[in-house]
N, C-alpha and C positions, 0 to 999 in steps of 0.2 A: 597496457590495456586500461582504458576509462572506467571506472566502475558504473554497474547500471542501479540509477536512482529509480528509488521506491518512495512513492507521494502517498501517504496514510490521512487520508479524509475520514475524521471521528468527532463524535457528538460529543456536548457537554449538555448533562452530566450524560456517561461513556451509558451507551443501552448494551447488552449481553453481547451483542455482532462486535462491539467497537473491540468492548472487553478480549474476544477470542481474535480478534485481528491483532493487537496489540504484543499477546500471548505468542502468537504464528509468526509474528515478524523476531522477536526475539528469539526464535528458534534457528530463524534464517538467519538472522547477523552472528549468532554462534557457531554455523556452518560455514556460511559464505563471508564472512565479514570483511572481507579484504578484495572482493567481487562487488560490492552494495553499496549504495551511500541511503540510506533511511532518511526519509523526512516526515514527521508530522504535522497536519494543519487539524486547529481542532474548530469550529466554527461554531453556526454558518458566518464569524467575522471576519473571517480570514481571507482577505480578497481571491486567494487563488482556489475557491470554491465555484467562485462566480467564472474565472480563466475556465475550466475544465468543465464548468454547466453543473458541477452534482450538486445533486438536488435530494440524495438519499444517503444517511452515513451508514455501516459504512463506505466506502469505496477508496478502490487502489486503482496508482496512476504507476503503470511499470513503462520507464524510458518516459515517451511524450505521448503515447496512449491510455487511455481509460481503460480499465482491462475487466473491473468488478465493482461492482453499484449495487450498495443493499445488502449486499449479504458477505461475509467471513468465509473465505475459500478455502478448498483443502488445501493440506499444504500440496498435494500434488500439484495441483492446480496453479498454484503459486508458482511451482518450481518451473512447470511447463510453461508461463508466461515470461519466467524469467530466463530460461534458457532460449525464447523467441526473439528474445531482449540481447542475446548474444552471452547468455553465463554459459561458463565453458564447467 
């Protein structure tokens, strides 16, 4: 099974949402870690800001969809993107 990547679009310097994304994703690579591949872009320089249009940090790219823009998700919420994404 391929793991399903997580794209972390975060500001510099991190505003409080990046902050608590950042916190949420480490809770996921400690459960799921061998399900995930993480990635983070921190920008706006990062070309693949401009690929996926966001325009708001933070936001998450689970699989090749846009899923959360702006705001720091529950983790439920997280989880239910990622099991849409095909986590078992």
């Amino acid at each position: 099974m391929s793991k399903i990547r997580i794209e972390a679009f975060v500001s510099i310097p991190p505003c409080s949402g990046g902050v608590a994304v950042k916190r949420l994703l480490k809770q996921i690579e400690a459960e799921y870690g061998e399900q995930v591949e993480i990635v983070f872009h921190t920008g706006p320089g990062d070309p693949a800001w401009e690929e996926y249009a966001i325009g708001n940090a933070p936001a998450l790219v689970i699989g090749d969809l846009v899923k959360f823009v702006g705001l720091a998700p529950s983790k439920e919420s997280l989880i239910g993107a990622l099991r849409e994404a095909g986590l078992e």
